[in-house]
C-alpha positions as a Markdown table, in Angstrom:
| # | Residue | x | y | z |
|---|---|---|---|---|
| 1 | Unk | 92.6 | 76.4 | 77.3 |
| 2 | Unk | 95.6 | 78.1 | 78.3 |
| 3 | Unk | 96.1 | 81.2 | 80.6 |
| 4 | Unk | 98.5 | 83.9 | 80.3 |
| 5 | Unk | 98.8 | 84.0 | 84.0 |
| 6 | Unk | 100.6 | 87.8 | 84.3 |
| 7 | Unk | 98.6 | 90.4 | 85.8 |
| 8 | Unk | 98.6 | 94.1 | 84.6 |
| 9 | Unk | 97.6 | 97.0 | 86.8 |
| 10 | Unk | 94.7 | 98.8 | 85.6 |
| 11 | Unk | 93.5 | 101.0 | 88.0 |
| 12 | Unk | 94.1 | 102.7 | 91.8 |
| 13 | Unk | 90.6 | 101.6 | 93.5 |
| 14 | Unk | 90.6 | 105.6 | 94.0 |
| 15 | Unk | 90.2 | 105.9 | 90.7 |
| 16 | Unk | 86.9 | 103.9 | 90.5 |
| 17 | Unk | 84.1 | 105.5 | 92.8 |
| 18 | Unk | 80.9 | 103.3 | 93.2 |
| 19 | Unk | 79.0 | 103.7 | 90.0 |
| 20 | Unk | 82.0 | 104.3 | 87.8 |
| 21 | Unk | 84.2 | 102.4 | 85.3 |
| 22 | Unk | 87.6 | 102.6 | 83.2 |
| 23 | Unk | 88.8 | 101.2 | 80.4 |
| 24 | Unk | 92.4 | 99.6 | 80.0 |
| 25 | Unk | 94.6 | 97.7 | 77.6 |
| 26 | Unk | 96.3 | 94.9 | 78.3 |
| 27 | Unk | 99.4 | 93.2 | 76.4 |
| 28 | Unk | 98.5 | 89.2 | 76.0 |
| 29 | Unk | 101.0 | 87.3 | 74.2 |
| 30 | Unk | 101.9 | 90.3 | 72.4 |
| 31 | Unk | 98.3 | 91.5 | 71.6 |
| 32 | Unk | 96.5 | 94.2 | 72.8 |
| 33 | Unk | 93.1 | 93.1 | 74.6 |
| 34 | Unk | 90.9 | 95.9 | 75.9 |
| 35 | Unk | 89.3 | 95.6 | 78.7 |
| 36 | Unk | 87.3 | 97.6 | 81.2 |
| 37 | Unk | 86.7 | 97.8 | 85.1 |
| 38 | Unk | 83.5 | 98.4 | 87.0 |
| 39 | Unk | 82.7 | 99.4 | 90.4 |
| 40 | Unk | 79.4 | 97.9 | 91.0 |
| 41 | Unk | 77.9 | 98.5 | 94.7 |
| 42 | Unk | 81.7 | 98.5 | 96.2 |
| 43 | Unk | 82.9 | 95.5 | 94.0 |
| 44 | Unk | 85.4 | 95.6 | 91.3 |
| 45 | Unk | 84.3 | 93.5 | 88.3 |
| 46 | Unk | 86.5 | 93.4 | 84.7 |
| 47 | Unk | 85.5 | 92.4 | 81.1 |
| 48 | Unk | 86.8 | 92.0 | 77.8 |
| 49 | Unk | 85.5 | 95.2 | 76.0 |
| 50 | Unk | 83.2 | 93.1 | 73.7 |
| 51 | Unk | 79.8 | 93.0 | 73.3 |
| 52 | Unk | 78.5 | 89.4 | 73.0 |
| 53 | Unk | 76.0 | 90.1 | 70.1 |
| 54 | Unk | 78.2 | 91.9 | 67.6 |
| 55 | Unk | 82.3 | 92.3 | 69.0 |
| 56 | Unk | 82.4 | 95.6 | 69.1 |
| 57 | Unk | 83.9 | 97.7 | 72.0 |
| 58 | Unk | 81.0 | 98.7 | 74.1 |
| 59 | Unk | 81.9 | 102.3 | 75.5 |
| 60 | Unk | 79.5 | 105.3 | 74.9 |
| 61 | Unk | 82.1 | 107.7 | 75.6 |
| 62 | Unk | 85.9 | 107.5 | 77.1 |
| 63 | Unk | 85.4 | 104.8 | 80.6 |
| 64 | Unk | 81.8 | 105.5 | 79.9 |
| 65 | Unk | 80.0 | 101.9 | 80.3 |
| 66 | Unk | 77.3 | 102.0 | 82.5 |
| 67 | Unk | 74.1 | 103.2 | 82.5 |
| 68 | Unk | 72.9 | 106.7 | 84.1 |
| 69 | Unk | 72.2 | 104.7 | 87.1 |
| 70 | Unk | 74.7 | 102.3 | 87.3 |
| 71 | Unk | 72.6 | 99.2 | 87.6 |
| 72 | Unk | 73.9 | 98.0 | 84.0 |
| 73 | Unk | 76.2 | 97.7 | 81.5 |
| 74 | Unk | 75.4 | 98.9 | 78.8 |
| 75 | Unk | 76.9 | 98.6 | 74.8 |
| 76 | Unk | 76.6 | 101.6 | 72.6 |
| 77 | Unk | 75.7 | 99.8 | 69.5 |
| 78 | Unk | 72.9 | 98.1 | 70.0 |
| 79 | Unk | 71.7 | 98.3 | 73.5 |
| 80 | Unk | 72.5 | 95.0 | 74.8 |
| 81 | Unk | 71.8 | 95.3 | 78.3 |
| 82 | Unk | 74.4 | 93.6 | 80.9 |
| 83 | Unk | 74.3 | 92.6 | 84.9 |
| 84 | Unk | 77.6 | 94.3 | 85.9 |
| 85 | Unk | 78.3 | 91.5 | 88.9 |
| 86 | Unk | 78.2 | 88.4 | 86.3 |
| 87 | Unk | 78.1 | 90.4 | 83.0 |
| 88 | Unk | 74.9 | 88.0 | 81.7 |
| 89 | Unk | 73.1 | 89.9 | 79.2 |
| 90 | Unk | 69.9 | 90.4 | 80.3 |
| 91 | Unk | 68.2 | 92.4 | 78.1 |
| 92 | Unk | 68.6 | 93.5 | 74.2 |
| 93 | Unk | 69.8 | 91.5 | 71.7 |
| 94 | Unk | 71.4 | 89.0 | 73.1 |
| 95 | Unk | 69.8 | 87.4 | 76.4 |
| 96 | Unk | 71.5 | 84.5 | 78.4 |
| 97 | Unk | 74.9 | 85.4 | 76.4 |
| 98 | Unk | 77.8 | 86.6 | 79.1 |
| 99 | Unk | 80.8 | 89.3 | 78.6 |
| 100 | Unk | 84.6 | 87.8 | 79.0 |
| 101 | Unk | 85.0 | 88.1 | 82.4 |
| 102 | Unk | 88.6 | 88.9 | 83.2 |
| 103 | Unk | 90.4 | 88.0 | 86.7 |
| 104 | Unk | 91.1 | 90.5 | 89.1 |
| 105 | Unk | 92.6 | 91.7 | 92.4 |
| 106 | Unk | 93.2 | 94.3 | 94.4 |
| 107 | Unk | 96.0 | 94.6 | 96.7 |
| 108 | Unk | 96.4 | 97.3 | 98.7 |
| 109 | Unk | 94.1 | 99.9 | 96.7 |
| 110 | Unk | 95.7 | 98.3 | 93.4 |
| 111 | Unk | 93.6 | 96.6 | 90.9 |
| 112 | Unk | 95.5 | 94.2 | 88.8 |
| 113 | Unk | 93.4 | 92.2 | 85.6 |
| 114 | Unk | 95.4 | 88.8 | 84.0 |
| 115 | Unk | 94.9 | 88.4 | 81.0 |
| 116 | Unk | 91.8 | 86.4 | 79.0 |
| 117 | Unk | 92.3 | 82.8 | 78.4 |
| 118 | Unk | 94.3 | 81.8 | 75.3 |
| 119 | Unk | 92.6 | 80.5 | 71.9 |
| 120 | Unk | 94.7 | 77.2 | 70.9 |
| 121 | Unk | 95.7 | 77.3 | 67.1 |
């Protein structure tokens, strides 16, 4: 599989408090993949915005993907039930499945996401 290897900023770590999250787009190969940061116990974790039992984008409301008490991910549709630090599913309908887990950094208070890997013809 290939790798479009450049990074988009998404996000000021400002921006993200523990607990939080915030969706982005990214331009792949001249597609728009949307994605979504978390801030989970001081780490910064990113995922395609895809649930892994039906792909739909997971977001109750606007950057709204955890639950109340930010232990989990969790999608809107159907209550799949992720761990934010590996995005496993670990609870609704679709156990042992992961979320796309997109690469990140941070440099000096920037995050940066590159984009998912590339699906050959």
């Amino acid at each position: 599989m290939q790798r479009d290897l450049s990074e988009q900023r998404v996000a000021h770590t400002q921006e993200l408090p523990q607990g939080s999250s915030k969706k982005f787009i990214l331009t792949c190969n001249g597609q728009r993949v949307e994605g979504f940061v978390v801030n989970y116990r001081g780490s910064f974790h990113a995922y395609v915005n895809r649930c892994c039992h039906i792909p739909m984008p997971m977001d109750w409301f606007e950057n709204q993907f955890l639950s109340e008490d930010a232990r989990f991910i969790i999608c809107a549709t159907h209550g799949a039930t992720y761990d934010p630090a590996t995005g496993e599913c670990v609870a609704g309908p679709c156990p042992g499945e992961y979320l796309e887990r997109l690469l990140l950094r941070v440099v000096e208070g920037t995050i940066f996401v590159a984009c998912p890997p590339l699906t050959p013809p």
